[in-house]
NUDRENBA-725258 format. One record per atom (N, C-alpha, C): residue number from 1; residue in three letters; atom name; x, y, z. Coordinates in Angstrom, 3 decimals, always signed. Layout:
N
{NUM 'ALA' 'CA' {X Y Z}}
...
***
This chain:
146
{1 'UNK' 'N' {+0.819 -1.190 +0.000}}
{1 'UNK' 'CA' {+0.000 +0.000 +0.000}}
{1 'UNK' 'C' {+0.867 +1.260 +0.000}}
{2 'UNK' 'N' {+2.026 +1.380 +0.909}}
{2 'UNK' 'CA' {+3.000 +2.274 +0.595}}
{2 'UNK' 'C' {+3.343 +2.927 -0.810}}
{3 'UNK' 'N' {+2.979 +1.764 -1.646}}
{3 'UNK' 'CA' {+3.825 +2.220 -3.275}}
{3 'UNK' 'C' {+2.518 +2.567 -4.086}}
{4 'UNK' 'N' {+1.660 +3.341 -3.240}}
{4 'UNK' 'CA' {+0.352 +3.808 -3.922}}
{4 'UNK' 'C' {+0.559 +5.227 -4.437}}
{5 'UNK' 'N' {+1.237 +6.116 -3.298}}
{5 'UNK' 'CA' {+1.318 +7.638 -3.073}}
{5 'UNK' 'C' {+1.960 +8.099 -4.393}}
{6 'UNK' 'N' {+3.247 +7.273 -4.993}}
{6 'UNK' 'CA' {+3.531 +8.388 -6.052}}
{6 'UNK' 'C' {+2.208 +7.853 -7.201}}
{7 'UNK' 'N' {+0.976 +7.380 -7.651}}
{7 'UNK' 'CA' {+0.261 +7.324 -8.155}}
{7 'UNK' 'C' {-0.230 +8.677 -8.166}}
{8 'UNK' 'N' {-0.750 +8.969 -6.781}}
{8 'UNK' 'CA' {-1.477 +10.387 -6.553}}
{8 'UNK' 'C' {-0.551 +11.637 -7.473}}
{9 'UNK' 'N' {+0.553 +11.781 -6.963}}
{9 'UNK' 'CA' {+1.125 +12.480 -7.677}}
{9 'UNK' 'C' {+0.855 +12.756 -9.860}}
{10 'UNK' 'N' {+1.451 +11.490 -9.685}}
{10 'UNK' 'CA' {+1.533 +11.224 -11.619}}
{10 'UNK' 'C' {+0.212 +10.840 -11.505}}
{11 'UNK' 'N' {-1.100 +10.469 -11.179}}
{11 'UNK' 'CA' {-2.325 +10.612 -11.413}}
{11 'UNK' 'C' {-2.606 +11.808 -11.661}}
{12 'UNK' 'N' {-2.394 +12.370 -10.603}}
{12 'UNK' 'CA' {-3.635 +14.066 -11.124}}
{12 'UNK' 'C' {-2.736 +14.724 -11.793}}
{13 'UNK' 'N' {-1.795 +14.588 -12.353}}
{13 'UNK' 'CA' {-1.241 +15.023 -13.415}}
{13 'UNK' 'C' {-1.589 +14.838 -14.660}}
{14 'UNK' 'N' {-1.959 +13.439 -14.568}}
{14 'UNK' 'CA' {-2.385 +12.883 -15.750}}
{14 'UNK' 'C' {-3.818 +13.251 -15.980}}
{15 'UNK' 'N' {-4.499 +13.292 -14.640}}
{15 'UNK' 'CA' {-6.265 +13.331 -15.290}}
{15 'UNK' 'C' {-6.283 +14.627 -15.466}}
{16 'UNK' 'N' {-5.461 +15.741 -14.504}}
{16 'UNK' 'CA' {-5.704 +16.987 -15.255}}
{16 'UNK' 'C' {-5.318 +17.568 -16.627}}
{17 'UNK' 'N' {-4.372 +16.700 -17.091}}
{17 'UNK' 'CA' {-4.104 +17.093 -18.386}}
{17 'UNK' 'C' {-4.507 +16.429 -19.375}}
{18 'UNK' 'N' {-5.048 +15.145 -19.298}}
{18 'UNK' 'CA' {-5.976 +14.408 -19.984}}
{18 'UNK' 'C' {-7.333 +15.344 -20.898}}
{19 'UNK' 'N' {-7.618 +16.044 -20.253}}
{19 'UNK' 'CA' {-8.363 +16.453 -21.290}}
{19 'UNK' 'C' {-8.109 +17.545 -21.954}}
{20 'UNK' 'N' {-7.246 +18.399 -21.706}}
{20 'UNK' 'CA' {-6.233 +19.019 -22.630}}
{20 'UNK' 'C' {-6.289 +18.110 -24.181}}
{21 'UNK' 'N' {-6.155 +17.113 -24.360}}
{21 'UNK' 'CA' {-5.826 +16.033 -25.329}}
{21 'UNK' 'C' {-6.816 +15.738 -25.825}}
{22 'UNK' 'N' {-7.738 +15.078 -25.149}}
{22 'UNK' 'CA' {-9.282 +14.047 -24.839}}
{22 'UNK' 'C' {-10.040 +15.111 -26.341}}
{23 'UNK' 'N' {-10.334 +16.066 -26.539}}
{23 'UNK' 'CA' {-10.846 +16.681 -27.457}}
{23 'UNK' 'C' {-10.505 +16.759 -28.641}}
{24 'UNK' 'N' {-8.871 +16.789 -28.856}}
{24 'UNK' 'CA' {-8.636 +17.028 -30.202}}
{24 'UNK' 'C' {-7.859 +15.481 -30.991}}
{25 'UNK' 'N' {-7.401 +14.391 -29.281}}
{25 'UNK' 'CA' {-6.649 +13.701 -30.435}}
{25 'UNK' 'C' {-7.061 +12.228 -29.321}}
{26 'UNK' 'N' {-6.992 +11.015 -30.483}}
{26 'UNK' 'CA' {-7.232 +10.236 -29.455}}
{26 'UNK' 'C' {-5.667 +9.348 -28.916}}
{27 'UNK' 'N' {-5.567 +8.702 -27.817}}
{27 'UNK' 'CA' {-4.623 +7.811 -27.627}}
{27 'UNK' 'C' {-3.658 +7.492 -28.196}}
{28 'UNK' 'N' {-4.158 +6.411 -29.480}}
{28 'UNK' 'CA' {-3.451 +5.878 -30.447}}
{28 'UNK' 'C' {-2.191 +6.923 -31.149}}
{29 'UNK' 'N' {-2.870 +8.669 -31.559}}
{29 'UNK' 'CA' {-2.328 +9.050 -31.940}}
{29 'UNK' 'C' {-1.061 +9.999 -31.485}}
{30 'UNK' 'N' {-1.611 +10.134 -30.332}}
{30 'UNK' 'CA' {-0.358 +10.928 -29.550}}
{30 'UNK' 'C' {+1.158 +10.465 -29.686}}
{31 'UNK' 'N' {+1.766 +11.662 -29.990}}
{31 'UNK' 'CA' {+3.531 +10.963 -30.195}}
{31 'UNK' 'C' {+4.206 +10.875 -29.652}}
{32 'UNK' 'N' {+5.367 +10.304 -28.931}}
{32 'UNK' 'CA' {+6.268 +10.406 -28.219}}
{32 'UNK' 'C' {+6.474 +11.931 -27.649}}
{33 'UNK' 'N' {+7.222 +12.050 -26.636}}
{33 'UNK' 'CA' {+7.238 +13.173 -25.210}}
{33 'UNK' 'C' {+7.804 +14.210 -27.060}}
{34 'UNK' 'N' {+8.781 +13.706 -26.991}}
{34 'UNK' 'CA' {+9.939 +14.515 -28.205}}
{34 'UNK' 'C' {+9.150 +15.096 -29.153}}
{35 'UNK' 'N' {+8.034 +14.314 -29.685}}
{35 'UNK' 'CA' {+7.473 +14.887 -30.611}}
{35 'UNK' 'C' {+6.331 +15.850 -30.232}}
{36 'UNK' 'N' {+5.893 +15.337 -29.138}}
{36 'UNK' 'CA' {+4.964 +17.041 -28.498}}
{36 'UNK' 'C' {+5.400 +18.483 -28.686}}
{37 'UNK' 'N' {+4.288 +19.156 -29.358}}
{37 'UNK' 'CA' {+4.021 +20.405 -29.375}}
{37 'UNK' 'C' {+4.982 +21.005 -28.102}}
{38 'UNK' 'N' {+5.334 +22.157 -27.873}}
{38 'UNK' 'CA' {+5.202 +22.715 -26.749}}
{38 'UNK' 'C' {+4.014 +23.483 -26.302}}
{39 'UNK' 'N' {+2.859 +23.626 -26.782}}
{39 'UNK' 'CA' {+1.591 +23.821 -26.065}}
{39 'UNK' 'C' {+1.194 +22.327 -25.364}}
{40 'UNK' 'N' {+0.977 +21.380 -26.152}}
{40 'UNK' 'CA' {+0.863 +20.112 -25.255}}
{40 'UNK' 'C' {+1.979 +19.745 -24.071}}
{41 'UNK' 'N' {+3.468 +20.084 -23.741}}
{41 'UNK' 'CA' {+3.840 +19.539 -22.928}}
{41 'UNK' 'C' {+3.606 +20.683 -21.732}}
{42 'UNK' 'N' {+3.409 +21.786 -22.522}}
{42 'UNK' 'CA' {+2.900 +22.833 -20.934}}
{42 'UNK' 'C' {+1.594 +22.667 -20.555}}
{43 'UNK' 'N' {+0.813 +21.761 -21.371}}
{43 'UNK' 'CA' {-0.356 +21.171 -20.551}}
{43 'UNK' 'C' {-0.159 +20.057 -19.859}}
{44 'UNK' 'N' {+0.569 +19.154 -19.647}}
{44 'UNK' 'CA' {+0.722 +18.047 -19.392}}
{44 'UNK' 'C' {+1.555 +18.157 -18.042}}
{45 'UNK' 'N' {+2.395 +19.806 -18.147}}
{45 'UNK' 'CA' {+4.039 +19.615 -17.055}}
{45 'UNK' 'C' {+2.960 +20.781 -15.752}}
{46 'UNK' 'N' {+1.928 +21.971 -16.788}}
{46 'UNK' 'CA' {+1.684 +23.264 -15.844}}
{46 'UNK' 'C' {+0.217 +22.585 -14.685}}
{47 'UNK' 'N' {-0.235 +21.626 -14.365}}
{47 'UNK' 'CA' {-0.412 +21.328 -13.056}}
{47 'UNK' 'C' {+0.653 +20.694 -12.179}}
{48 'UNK' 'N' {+1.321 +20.360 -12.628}}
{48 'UNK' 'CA' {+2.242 +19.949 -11.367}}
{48 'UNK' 'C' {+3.259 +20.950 -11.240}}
{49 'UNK' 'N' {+3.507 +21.829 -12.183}}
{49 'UNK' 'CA' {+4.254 +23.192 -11.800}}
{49 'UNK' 'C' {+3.901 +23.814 -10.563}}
{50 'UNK' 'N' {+2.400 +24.018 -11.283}}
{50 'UNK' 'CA' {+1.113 +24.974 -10.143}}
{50 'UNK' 'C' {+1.678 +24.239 -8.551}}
{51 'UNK' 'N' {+1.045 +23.000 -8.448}}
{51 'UNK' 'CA' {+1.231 +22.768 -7.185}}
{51 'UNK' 'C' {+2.920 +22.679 -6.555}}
{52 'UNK' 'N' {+4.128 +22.540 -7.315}}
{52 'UNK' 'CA' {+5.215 +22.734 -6.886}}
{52 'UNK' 'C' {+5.213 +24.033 -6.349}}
{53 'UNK' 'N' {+4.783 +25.389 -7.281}}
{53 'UNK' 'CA' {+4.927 +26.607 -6.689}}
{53 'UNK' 'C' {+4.311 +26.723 -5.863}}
{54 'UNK' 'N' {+2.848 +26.545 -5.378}}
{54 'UNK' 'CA' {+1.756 +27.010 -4.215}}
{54 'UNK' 'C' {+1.797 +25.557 -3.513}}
{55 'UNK' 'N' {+2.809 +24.923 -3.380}}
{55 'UNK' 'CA' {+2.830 +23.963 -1.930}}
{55 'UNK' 'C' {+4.367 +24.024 -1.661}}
{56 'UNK' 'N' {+5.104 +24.895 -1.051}}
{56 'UNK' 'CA' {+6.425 +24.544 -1.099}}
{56 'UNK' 'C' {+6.620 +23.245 +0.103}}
{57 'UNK' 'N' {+6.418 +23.260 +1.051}}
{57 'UNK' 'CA' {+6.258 +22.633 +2.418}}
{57 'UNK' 'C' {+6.287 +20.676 +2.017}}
{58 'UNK' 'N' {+5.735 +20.624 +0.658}}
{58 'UNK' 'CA' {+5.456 +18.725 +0.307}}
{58 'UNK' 'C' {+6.314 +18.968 -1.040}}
{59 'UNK' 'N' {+7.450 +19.743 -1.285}}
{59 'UNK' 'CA' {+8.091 +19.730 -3.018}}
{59 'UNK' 'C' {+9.065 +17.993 -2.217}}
{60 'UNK' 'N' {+9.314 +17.932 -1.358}}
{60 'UNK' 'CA' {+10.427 +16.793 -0.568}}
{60 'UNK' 'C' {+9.545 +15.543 -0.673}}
{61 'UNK' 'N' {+8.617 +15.925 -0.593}}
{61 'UNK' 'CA' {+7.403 +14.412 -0.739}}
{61 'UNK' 'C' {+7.105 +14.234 -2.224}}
{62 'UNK' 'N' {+6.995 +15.339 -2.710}}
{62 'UNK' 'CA' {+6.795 +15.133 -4.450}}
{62 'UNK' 'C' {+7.879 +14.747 -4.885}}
{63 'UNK' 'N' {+8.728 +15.003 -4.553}}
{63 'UNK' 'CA' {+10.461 +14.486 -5.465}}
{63 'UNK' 'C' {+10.527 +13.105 -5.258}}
{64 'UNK' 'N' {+9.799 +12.609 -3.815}}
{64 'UNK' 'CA' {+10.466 +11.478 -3.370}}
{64 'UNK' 'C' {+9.793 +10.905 -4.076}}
{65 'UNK' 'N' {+8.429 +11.077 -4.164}}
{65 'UNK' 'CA' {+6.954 +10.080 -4.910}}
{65 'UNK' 'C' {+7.514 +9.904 -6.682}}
{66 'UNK' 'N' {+7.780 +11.127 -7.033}}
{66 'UNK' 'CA' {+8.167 +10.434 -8.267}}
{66 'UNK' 'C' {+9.402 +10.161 -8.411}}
{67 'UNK' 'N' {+10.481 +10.031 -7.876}}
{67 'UNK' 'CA' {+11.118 +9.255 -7.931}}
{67 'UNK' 'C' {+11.355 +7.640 -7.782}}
{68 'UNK' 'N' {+10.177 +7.438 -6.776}}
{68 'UNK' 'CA' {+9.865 +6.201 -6.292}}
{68 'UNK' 'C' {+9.240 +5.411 -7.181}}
{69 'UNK' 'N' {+8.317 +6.383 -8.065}}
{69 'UNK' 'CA' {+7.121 +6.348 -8.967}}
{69 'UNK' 'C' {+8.324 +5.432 -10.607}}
{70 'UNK' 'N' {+8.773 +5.688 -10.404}}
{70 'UNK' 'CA' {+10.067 +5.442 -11.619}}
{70 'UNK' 'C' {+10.852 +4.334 -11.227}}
{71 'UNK' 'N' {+11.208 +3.815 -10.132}}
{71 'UNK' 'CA' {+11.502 +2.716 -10.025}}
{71 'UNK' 'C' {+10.715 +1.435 -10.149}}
{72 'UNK' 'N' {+9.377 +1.395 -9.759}}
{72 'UNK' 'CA' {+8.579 +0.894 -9.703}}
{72 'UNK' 'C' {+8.237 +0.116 -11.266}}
{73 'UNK' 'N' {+7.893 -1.554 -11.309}}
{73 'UNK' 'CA' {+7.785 -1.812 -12.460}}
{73 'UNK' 'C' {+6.036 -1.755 -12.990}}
{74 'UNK' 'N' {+5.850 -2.396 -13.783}}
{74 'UNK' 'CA' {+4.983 -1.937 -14.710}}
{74 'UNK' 'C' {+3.549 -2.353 -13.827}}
{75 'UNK' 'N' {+3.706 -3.672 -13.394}}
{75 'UNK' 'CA' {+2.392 -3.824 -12.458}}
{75 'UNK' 'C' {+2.488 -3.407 -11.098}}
{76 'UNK' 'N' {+3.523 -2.907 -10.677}}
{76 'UNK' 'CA' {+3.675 -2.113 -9.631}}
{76 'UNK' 'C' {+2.483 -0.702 -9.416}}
{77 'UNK' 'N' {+3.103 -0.043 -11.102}}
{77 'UNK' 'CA' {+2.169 +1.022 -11.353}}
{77 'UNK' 'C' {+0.994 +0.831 -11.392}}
{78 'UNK' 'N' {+0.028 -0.477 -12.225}}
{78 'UNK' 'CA' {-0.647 -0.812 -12.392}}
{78 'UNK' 'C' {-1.608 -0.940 -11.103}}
{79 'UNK' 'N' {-0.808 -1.400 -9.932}}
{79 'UNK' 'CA' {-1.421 -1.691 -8.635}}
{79 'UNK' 'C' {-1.519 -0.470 -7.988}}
{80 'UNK' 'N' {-0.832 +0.923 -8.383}}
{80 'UNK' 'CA' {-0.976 +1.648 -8.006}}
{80 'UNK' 'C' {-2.427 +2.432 -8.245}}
{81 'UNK' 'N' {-2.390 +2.808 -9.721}}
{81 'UNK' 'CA' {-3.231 +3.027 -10.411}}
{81 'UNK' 'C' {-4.821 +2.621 -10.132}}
{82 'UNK' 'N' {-5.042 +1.626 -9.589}}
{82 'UNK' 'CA' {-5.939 +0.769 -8.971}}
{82 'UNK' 'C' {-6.094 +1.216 -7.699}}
{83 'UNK' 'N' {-5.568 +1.263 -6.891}}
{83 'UNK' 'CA' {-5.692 +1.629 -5.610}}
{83 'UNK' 'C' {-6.086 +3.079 -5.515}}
{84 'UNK' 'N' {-5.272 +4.277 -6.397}}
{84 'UNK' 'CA' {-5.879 +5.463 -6.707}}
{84 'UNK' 'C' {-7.526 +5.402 -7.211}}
{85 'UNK' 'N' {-7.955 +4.979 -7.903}}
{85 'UNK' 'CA' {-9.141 +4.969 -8.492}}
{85 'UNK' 'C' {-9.668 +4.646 -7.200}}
{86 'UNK' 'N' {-9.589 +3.676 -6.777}}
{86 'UNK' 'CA' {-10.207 +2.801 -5.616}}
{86 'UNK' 'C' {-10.553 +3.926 -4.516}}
{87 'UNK' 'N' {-9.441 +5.053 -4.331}}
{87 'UNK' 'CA' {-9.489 +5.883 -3.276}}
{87 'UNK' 'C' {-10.493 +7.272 -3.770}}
{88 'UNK' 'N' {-10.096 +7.384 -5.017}}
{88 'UNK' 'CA' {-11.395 +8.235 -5.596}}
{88 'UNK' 'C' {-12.658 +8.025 -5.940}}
{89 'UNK' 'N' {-12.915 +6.897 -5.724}}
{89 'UNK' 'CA' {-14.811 +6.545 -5.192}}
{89 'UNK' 'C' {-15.066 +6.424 -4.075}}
{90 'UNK' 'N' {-14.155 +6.897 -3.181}}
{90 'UNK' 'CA' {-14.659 +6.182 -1.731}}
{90 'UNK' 'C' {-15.310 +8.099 -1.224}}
{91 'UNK' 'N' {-16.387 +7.796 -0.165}}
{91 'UNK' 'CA' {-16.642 +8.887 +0.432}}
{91 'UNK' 'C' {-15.634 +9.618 +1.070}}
{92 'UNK' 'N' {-15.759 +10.795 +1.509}}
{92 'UNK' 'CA' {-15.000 +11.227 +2.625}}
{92 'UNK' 'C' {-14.838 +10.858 +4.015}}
{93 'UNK' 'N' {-15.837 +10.346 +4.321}}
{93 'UNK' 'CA' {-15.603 +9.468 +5.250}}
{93 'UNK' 'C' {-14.612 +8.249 +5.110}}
{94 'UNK' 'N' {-15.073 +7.789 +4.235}}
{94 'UNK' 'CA' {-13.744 +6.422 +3.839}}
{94 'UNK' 'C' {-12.678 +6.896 +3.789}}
{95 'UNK' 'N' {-12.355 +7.876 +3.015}}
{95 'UNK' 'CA' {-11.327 +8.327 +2.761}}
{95 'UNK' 'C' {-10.403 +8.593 +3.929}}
{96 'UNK' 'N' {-10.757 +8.933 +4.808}}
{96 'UNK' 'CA' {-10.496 +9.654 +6.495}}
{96 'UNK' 'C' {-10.188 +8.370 +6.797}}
{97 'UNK' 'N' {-11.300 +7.069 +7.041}}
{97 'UNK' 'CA' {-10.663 +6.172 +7.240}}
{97 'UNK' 'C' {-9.308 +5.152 +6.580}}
{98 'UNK' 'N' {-9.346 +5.342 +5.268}}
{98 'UNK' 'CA' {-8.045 +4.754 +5.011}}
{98 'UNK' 'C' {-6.985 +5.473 +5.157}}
{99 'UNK' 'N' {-7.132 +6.921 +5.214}}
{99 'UNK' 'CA' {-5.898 +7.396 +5.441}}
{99 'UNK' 'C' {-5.397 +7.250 +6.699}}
{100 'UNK' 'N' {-6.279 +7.100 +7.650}}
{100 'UNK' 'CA' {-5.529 +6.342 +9.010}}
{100 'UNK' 'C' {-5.300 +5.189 +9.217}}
{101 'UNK' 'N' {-6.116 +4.312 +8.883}}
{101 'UNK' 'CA' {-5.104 +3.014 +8.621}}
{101 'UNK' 'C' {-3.934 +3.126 +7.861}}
{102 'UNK' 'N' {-3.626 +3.719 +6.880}}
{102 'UNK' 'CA' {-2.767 +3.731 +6.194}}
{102 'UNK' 'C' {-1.639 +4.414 +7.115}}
{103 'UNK' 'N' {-1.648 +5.285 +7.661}}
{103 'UNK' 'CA' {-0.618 +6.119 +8.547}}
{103 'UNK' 'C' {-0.496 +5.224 +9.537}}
{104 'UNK' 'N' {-1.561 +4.569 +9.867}}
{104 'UNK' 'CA' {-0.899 +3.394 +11.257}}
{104 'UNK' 'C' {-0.784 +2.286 +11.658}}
{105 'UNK' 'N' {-0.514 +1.733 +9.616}}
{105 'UNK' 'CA' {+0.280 +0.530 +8.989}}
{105 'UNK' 'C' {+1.655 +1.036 +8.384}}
{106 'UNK' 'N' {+2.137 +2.075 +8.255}}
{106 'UNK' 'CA' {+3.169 +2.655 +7.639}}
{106 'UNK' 'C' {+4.141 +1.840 +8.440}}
{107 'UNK' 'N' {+4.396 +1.608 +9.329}}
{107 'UNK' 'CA' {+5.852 +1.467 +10.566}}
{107 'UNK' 'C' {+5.537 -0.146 +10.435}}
{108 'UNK' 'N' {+4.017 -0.939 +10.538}}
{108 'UNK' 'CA' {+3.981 -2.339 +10.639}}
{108 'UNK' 'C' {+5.141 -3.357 +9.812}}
{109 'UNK' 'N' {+4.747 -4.574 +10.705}}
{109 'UNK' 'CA' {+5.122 -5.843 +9.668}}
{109 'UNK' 'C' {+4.197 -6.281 +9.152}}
{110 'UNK' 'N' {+4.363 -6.850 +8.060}}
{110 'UNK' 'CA' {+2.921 -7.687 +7.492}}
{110 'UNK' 'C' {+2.345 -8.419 +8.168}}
{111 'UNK' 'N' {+2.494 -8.963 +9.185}}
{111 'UNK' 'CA' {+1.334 -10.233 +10.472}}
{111 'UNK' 'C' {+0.803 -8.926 +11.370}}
{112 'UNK' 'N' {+1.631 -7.593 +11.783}}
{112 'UNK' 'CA' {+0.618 -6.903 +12.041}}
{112 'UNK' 'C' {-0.173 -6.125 +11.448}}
{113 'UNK' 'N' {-0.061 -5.832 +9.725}}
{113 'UNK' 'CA' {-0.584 -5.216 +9.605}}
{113 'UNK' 'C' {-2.363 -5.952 +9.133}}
{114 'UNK' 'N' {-1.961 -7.542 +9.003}}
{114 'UNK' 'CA' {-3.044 -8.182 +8.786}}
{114 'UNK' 'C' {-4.077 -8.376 +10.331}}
{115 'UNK' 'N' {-3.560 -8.400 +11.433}}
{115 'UNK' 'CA' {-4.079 -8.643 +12.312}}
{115 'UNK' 'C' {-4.855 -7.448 +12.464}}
{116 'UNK' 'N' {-4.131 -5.694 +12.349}}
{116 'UNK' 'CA' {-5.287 -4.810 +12.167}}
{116 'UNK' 'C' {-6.399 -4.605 +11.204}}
{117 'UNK' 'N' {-5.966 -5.106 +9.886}}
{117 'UNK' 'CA' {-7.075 -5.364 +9.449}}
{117 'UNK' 'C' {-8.370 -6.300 +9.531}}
{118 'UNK' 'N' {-7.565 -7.498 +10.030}}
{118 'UNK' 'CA' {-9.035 -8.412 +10.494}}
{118 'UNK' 'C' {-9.706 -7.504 +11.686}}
{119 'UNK' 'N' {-9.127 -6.872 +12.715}}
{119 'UNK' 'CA' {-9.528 -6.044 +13.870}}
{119 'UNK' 'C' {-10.548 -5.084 +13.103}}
{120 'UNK' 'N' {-10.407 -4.299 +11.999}}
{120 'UNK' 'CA' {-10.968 -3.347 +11.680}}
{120 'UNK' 'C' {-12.382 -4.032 +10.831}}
{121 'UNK' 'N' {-12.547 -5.413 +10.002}}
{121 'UNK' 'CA' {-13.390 -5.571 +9.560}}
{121 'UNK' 'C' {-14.217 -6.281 +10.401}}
{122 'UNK' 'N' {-13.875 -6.059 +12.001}}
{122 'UNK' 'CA' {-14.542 -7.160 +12.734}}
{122 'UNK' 'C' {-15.362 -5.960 +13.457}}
{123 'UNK' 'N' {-15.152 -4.502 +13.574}}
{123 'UNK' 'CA' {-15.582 -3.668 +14.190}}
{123 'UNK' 'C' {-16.868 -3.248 +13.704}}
{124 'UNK' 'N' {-17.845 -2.579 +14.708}}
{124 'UNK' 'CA' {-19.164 -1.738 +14.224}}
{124 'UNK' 'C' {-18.723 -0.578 +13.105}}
{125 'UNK' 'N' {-19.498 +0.287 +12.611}}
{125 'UNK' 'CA' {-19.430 +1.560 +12.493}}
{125 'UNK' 'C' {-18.792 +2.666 +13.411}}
{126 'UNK' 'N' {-19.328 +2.403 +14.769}}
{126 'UNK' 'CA' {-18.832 +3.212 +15.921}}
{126 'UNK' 'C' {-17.612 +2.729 +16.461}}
{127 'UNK' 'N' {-17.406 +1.759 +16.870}}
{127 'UNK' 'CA' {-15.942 +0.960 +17.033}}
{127 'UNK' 'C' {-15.249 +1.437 +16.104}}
{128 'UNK' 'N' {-15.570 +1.783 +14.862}}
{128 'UNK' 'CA' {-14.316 +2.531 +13.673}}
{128 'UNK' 'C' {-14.625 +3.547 +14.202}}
{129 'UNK' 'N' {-15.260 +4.544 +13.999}}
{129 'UNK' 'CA' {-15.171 +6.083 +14.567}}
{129 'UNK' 'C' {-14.297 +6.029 +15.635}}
{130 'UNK' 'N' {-14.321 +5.420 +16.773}}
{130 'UNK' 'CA' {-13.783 +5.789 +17.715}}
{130 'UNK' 'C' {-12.255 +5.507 +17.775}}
{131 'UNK' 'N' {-11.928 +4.366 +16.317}}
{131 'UNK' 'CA' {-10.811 +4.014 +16.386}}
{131 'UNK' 'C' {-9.779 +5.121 +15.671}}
{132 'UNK' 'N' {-10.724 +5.915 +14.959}}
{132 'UNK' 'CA' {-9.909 +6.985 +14.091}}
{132 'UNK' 'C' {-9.747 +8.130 +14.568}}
{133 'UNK' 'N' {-10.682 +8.420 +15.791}}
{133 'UNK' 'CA' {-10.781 +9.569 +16.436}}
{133 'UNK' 'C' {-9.242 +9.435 +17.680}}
{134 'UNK' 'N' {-9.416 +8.051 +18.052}}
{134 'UNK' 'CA' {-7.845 +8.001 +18.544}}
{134 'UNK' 'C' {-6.866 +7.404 +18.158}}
{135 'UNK' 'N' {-6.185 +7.158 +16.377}}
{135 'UNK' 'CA' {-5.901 +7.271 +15.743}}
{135 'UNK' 'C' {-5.823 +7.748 +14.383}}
{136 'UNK' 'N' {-5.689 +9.330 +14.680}}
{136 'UNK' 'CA' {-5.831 +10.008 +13.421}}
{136 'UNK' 'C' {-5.298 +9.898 +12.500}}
{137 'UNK' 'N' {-5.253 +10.154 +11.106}}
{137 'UNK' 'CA' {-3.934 +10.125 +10.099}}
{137 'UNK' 'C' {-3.299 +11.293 +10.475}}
{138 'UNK' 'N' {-1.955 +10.828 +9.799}}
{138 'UNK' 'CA' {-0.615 +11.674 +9.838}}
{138 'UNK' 'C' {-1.112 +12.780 +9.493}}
{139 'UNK' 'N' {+0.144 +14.085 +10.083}}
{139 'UNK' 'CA' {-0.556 +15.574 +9.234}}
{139 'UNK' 'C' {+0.303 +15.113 +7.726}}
{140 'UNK' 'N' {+1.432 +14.514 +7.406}}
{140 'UNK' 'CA' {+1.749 +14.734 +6.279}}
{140 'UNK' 'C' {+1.116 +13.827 +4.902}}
{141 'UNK' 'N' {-0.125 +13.424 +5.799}}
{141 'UNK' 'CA' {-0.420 +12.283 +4.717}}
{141 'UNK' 'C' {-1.758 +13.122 +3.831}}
{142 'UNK' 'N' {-1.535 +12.882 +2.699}}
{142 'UNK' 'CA' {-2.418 +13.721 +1.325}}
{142 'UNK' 'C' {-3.880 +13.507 +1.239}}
{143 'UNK' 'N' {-4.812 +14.334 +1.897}}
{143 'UNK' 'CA' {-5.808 +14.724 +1.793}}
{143 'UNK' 'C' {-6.955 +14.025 +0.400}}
{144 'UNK' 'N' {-6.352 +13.963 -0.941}}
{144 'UNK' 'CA' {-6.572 +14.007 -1.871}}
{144 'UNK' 'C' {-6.069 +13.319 -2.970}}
{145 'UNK' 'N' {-6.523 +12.783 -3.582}}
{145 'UNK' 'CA' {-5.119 +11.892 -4.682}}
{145 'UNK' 'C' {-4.745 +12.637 -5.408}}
{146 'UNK' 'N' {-5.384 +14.333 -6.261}}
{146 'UNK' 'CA' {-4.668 +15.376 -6.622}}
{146 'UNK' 'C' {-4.173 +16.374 -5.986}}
***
């Protein structure tokens, strides 16, 4: 689950500039980075500019994510990619909740991090509330997958 975050990153990069494209050309035809316009690659590069300039405080978390994002092999991404989507249908409420599980599986081993999860699907509704209310997510953990 760790190797989800640089998704968020190169996701909303991608869906915001996705339709930049989506109108005039389809998939198939798009050309290599080299052969892009420079109006298309300043659509593709100027949201993640935006948020480099107006977030200085996470540019150390963005470097790391895509860097991480690049090592990662192809179904790596793939699993990423999946898990993003997955996190963008969930309510805000869900959302709140996985991001604290997620912040307080970060440090686990895998036998604990399975044992909190059987714990968590064994709980009420309120038994989760109360579990998130005294385990919050991290402040540095991303609100948002864009």
């Amino acid at each position: 689950m760790k190797k989800m975050l640089p998704s968020f990153l190169l996701g909303g990069l991608l869906l915001a500039a996705g339709s930049a494209f989506a109108q005039s050309d389809s998939a198939a035809s798009l050309p290599e980075w080299d052969k892009l316009t420079p109006q298309q690659r300043d659509a593709l590069v100027a949201p993640l500019r935006e948020r480099w300039n107006s977030d200085p405080e996470h540019r150390a978390r963005m470097l790391e994510h895509a860097q991480r994002w690049r090592q990662m092999t192809p179904e790596q991404r793939e699993k990423a990619h999946r898990g993003m989507r997955r996190f963008e249908r969930m309510s805000p409420e869900q959302r709140e909740q996985a991001r604290a599980l997620f912040g307080k599986m970060r440090g686990m081993k895998p036998e604990e991090r399975r044992k909190l999860i059987d714990q968590w699907k064994a709980m009420t509704p309120e038994q989760r509330r109360e579990w998130i209310e005294k385990n919050p997510p991290p402040e540095d953990m991303p609100r948002s997958p864009h």
